[in-house]
C-alpha positions as CSV (number, residue, x, y, z in Angstrom):
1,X,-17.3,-29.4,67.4
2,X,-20.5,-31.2,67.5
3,X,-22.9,-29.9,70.2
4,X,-25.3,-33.5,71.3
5,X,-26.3,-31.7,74.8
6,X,-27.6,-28.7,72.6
7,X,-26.5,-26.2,75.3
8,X,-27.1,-23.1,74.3
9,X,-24.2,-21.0,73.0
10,X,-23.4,-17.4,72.9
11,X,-21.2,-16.5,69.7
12,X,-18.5,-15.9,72.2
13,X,-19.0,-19.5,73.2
14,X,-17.9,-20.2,70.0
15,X,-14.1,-20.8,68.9
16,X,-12.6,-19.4,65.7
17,X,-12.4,-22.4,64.0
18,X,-16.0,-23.3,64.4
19,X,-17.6,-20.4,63.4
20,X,-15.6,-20.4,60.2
21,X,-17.0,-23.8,59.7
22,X,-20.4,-22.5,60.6
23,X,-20.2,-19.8,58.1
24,X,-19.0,-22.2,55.0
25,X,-22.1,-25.0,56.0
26,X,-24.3,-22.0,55.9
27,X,-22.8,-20.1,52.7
28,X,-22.5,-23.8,50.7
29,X,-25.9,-24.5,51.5
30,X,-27.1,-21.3,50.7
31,X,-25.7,-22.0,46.8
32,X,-26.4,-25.6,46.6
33,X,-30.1,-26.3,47.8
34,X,-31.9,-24.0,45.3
35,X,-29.3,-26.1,42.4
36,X,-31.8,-28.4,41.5
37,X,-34.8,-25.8,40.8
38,X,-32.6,-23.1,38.9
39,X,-31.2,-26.4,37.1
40,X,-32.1,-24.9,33.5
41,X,-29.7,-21.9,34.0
42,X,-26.9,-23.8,33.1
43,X,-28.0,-27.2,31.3
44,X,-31.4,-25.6,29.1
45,X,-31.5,-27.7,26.4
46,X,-29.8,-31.6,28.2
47,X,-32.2,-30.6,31.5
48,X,-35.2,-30.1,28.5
49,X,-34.1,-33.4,26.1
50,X,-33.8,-35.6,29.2
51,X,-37.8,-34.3,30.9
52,X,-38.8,-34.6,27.3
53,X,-41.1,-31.0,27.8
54,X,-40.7,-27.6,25.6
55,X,-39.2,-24.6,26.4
56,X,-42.4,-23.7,28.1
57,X,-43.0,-26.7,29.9
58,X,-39.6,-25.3,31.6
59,X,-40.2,-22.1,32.4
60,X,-43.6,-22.7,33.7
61,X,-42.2,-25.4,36.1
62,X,-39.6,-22.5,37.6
63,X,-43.0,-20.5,37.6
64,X,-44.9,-22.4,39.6
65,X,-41.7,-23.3,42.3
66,X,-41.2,-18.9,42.2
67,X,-45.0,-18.6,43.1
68,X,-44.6,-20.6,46.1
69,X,-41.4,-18.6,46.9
70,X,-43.8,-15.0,46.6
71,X,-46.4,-16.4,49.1
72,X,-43.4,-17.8,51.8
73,X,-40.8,-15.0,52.0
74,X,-43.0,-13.3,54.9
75,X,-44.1,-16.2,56.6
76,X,-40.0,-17.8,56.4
77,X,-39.0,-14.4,58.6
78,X,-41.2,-15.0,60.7
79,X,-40.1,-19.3,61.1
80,X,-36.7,-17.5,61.6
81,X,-37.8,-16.0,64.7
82,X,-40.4,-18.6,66.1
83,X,-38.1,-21.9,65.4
84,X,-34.3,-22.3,66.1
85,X,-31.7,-22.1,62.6
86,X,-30.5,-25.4,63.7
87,X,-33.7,-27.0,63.3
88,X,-34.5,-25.0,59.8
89,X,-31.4,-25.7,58.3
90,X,-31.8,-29.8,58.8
91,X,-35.2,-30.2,57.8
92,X,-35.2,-28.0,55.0
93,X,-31.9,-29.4,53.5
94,X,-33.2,-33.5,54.3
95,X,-36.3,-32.7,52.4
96,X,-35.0,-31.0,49.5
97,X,-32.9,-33.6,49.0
98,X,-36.3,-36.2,49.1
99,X,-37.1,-33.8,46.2
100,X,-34.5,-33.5,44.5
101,X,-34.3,-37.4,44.4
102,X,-37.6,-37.9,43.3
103,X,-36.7,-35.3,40.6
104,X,-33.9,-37.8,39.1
105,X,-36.3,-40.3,38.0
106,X,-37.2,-38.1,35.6
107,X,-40.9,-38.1,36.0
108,X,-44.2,-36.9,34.2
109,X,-44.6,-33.2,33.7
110,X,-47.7,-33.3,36.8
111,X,-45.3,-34.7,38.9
112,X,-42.6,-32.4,38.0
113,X,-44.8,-30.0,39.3
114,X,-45.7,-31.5,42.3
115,X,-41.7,-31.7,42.9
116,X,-41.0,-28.0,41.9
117,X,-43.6,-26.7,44.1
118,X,-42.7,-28.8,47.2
119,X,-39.0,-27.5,46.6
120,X,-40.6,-24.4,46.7
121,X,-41.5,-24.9,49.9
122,X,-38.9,-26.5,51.6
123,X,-35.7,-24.0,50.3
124,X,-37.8,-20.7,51.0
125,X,-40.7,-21.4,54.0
126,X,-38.6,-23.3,55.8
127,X,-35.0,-22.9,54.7
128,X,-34.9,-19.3,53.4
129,X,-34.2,-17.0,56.9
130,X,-31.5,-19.4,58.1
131,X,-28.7,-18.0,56.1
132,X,-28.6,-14.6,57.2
133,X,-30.0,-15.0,60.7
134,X,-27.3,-17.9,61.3
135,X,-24.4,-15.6,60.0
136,X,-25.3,-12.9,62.3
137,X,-25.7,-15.3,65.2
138,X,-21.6,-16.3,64.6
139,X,-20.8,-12.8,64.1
140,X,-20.3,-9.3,66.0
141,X,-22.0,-6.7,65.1
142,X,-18.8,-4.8,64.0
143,X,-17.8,-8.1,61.9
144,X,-21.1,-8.9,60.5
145,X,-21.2,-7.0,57.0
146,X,-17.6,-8.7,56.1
147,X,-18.7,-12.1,57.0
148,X,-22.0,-11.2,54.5
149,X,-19.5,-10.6,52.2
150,X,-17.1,-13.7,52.8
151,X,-20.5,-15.8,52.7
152,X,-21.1,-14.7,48.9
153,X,-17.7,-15.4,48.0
154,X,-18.1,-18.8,49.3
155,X,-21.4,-19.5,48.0
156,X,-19.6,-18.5,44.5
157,X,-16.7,-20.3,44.7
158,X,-19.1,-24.0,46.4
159,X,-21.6,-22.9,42.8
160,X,-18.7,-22.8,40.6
161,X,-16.9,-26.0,42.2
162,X,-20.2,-28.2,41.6
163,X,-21.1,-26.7,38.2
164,X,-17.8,-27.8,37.1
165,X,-18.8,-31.5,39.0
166,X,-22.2,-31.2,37.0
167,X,-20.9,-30.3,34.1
168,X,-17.7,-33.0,33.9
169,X,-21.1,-35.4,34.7
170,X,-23.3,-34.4,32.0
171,X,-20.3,-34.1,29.1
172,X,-18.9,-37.5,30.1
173,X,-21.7,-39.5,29.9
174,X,-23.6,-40.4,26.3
175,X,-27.1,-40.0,27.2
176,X,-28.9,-37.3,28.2
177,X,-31.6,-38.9,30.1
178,X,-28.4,-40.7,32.3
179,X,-26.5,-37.6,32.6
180,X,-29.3,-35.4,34.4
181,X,-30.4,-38.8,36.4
182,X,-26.8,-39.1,37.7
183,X,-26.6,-35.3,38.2
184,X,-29.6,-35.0,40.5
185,X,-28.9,-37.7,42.5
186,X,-25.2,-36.4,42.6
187,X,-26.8,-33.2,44.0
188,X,-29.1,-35.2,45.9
189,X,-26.8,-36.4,48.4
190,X,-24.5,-33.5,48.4
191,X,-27.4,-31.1,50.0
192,X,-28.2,-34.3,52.5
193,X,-25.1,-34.0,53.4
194,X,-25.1,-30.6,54.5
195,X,-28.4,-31.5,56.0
196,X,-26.5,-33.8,58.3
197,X,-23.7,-31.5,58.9
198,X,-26.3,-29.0,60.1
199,X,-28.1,-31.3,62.3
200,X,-24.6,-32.2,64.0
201,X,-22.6,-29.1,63.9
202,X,-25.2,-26.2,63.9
203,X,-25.6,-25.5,68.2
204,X,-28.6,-23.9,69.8
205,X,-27.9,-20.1,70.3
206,X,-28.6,-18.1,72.9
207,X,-31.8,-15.6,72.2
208,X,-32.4,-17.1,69.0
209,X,-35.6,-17.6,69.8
210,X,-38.2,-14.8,70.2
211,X,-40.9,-15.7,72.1
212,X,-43.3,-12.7,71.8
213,X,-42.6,-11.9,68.0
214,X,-45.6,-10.8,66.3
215,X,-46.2,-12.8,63.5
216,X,-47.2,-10.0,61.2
217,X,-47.5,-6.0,61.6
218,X,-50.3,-5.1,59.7
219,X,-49.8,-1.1,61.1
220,X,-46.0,-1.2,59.7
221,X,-46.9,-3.2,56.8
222,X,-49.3,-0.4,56.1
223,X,-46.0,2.0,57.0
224,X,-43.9,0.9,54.6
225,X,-46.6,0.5,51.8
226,X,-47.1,4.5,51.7
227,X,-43.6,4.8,51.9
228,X,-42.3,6.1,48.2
229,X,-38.9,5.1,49.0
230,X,-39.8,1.5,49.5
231,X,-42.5,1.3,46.9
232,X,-39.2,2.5,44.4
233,X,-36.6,0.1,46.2
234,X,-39.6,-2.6,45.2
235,X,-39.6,-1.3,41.5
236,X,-36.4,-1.0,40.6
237,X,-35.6,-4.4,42.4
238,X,-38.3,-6.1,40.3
239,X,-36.3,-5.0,37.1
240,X,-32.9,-5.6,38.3
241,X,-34.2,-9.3,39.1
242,X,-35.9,-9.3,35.5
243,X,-32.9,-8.3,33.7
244,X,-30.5,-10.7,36.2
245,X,-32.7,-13.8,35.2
246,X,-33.3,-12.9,31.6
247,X,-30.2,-13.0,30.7
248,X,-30.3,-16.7,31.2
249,X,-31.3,-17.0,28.1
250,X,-27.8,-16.6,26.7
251,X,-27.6,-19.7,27.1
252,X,-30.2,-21.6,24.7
253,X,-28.8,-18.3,22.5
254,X,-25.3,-19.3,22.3
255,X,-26.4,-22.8,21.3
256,X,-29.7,-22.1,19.0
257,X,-27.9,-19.1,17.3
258,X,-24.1,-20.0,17.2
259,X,-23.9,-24.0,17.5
260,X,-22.1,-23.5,20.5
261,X,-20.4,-26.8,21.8
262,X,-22.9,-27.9,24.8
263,X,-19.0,-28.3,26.9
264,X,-18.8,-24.7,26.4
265,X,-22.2,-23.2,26.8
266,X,-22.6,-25.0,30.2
267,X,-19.2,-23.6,31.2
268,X,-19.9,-20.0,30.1
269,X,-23.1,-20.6,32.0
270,X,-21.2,-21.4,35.4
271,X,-18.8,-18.9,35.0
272,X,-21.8,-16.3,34.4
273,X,-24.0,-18.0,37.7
274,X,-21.3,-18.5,40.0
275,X,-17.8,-17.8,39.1
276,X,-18.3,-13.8,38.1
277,X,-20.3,-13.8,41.6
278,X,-16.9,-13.9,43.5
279,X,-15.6,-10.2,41.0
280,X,-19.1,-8.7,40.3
281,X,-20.7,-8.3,43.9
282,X,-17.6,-6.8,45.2
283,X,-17.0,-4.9,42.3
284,X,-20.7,-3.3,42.6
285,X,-20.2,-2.7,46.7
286,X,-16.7,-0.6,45.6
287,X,-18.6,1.4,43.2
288,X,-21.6,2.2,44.8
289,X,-19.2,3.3,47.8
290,X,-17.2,5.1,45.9
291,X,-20.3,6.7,44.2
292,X,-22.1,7.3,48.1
293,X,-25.2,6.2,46.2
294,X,-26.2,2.1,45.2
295,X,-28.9,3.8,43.2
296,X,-26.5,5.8,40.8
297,X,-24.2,2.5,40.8
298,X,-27.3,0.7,39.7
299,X,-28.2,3.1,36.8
300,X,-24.3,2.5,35.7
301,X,-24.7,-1.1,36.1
302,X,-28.3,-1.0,33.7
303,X,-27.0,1.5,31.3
304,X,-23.9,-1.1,30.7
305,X,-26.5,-4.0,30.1
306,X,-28.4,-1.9,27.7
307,X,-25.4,-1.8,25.6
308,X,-24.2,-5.5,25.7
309,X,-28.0,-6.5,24.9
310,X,-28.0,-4.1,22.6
311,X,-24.9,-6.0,21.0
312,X,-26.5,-9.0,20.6
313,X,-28.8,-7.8,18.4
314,X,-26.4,-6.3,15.8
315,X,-23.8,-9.3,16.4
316,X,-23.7,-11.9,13.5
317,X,-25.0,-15.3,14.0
318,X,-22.5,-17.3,12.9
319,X,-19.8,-20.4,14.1
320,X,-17.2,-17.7,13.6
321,X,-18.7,-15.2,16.4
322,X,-19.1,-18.3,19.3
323,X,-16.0,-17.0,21.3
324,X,-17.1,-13.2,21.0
325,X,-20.5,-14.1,22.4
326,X,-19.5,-16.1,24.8
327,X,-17.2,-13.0,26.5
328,X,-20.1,-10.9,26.1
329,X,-22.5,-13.2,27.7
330,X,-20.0,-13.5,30.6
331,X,-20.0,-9.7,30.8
332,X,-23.5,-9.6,30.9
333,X,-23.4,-12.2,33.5
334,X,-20.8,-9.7,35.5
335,X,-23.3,-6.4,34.9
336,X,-26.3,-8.2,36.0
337,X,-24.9,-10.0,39.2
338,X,-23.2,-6.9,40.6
339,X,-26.2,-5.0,39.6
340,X,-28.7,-7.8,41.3
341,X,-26.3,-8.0,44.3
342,X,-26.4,-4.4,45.8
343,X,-30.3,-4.0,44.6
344,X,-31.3,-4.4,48.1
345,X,-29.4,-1.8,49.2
346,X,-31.4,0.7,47.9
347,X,-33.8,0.5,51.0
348,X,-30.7,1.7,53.0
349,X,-30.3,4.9,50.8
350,X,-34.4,5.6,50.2
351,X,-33.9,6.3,54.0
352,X,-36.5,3.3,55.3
353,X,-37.3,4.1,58.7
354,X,-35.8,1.4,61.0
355,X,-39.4,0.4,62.5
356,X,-40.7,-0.7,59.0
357,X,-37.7,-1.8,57.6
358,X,-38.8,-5.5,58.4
359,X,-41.8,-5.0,56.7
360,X,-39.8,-2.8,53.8
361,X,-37.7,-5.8,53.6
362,X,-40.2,-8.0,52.6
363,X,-42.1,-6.3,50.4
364,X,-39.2,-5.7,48.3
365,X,-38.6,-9.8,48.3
366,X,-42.4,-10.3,47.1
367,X,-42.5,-7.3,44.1
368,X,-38.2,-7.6,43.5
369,X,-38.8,-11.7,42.8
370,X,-42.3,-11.5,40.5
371,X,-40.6,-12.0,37.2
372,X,-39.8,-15.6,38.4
373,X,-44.0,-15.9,38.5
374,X,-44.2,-15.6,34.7
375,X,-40.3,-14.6,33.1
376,X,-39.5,-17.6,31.8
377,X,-43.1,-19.3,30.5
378,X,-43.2,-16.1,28.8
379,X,-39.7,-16.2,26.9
380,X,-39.8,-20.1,27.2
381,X,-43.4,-20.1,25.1
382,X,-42.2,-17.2,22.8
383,X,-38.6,-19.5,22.1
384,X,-41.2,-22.4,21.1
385,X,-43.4,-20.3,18.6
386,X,-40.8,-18.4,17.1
387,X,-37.3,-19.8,17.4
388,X,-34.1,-18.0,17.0
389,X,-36.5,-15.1,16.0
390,X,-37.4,-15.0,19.5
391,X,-34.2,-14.2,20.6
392,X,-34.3,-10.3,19.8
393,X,-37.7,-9.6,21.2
394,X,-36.2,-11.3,24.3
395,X,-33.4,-8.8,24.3
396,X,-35.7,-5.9,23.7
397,X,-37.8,-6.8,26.6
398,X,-34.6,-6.9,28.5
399,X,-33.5,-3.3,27.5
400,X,-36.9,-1.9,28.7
401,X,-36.5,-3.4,31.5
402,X,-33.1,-2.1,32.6
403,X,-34.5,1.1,31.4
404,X,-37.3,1.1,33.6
405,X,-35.0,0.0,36.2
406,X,-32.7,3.3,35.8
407,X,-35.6,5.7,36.2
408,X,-36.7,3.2,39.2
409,X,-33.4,3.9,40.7
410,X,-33.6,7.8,40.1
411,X,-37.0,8.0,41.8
412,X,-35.2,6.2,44.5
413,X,-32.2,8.2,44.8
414,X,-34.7,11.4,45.0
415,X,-37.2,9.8,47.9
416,X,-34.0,9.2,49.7
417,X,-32.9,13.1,49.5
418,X,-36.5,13.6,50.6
419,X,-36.9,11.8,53.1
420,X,-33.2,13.3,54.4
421,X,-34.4,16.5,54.3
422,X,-37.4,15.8,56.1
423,X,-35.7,14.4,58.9
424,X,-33.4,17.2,59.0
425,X,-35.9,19.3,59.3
426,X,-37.8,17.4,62.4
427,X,-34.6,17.5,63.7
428,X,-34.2,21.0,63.5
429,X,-37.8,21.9,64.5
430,X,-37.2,19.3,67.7
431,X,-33.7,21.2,68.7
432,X,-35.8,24.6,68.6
433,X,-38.5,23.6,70.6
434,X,-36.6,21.7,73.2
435,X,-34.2,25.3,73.6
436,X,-37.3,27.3,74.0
């Protein structure tokens, strides 16, 4: 399987077995890398003991890594095109793994920051366009959207198999400041791994590279700006996102507010990160097929967070609740996931013209990922003024969120029939004028 003369390959070059393992590297890689930075979804309140910081401190060091994400999701499409997937996929896994070591001495709160923002750039500049531009080079196009879906059931099930790693880690060793050391450098050499893997196993493929790419489109850039169907795609994906990380926050929740074992609370936070991944994005697909619309199965999807959010406001705060919160937390988990994993579909049903729908795409990465920029200093700092009382204003954001997402999603759903009809009617206009 391993390709030392680096011939280039054509995906019919490759055999079955070896694009299979091609699309696992990919799909594991894809869930493990960005691990380490999105560390606190799972172990808050260990991951805060062992750095000694507050629940701002936290949050503003996943700020300052998403801020480097919003100014490299352009520039990484365009290292996907200039610079072959092999070569991304090695470099970006060896050096967050460098990162991710230096991370497990557990160092000052500066140099945390150093570390978060050079993840930042490593997993999204350089690693971020490999995943999708390496699936399609090992697919057909008639096979490509079920291998997109076989990657996210893989990166679910690889997410879910080392939480549960992480997790045995953390609960079976006494201190906290051990635990998380042992963890990172646990997760340390498992993405260096994969780095290796790709170095070996990933081939050179034929046309991966294009030459006379432009390296930005300011005219379809422009486009796709005074387009209303991706300015809405952009909105309603920036709420989606804010609801789908705010409920992260059922997990400091379930411990602040119902003494929640930490064993349980970081398994509840697995299942909600990874293992609901391999039901929910399916489940949301189905839906929004059967619906013909992913904007109306979006408005379903926010509506049903409203009313779980809504729920833990009015639940009781008690020992005696834990196991009711913790189902409804999973739920949550469900809603938001599916809900988060079909938002970029609305681009497809707002009707994007295909010559700006590069440019569509990545505005809707830059607005739809914002909330990472200043979501969690804002609910960590509001956690440290306020305590538990935080906890429904947090919620409360959340439901104006989703329901600015739903009328997002309707604006969307209406700039698509728009833009329909307007084609229709060139279309039309073109068929009479070509009879005449």
């Amino acid at each position: 399987m391993v390709s030392l003369a680096r011939k280039d390959m054509k995906f019919s070059d490759l055999t079955k077995a070896r694009r299979v393992f091609l699309l696992c590297l990919v799909s594991m890689g894809s869930s493990i890398i960005y691990t380490p930075a999105y560390l606190k979804g799972v172990f808050y309140d260990p991951l805060m003991q062992a750095l000694g910081c507050t629940n701002a401190d936290l949050g503003g060091l996943l700020a300052a890594y998403s801020i480097v994400a919003m100014v490299c999701y352009l520039p990484a499409g365009v290292l996907a095109d200039k610079i072959r997937v092999r070569t991304l996929s090695w470099v970006g896994m060896a050096a967050t793994a460098a990162f991710t070591f230096w991370y497990a001495m557990l160092p000052s709160l500066s140099v945390l920051y150093l570390i978060f923002i050079g993840m930042g750039f490593t997993t999204i500049l350089i690693w971020w366009g490999t995943r999708y531009k390496l699936v399609r080079l090992i697919s057909s196009e008639d096979s490509y959207p079920s291998q997109i879906g076989f990657s996210y059931s893989i990166y679910g099930v690889a997410g879910l198999v080392v939480g549960l790693i992480n997790t045995a880690i953390v609960s079976s060793v006494a201190s906290v400041t051990q635990s998380m050391t042992i963890l990172l450098v646990f997760l340390g050499c498992l993405i260096l791994a994969l780095g290796a893997l790709s170095f070996f196993f990933i081939p050179n493929f034929e046309g991966e590279i294009q030459s006379d790419a432009k390296m930005l489109s300011l005219s379809e850039a422009a486009k796709a700006f005074k387009n209303p169907g991706v300015i809405w795609a952009a909105v309603a994906m920036f709420f989606i996102y804010a609801v789908y990380q705010g409920v992260t926050y059922t997990t400091p929740f379930m411990t602040a507010c119902f003494s929640a074992p930490i064993a349980l609370v970081s398994v509840v936070g697995l299942i909600r990160t990874y293992g609901i991944g391999l039901l929910a994005g399916p489940a949301a697909g189905g839906l929004a097929k059967v619906m013909r619309s992913p904007a109306k199965a979006i408005m379903c999807f926010l509506v049903a967070s409203v009313v779980v959010l809504a729920a833990f406001l009015v639940l009781p705060r008690n020992e005696a609740m834990v196991v009711a919160v913790a189902a409804l937390v999973v739920l949550v988990g469900f809603i938001s996931y599916g809900c988060f994993s079909i938002g970029s579909s609305t681009l497809t049903e707002a009707k994007v013209p295909l010559p700006i729908f590069g440019a569509a795409t990545g505005i809707l990465s830059v607005v739809g990922f914002l909330p990472d920029t200043f979501l969690h200093t804002w609910f960590g700092s509001m956690i440290d003024a306020r305590g538990v009382d935080a906890y429904n204003t947090i919620f409360m954001v959340l439901i104006g969120f989703a329901a600015l997402g739903i009328f997002a999603a309707w604006q969307v759903r209406r700039a698509g029939l728009a833009n329909e009809q307007a084609a229709d009617k060139a279309a039309g206009q073109a068929t009479e004028e070509s009879s005449n």
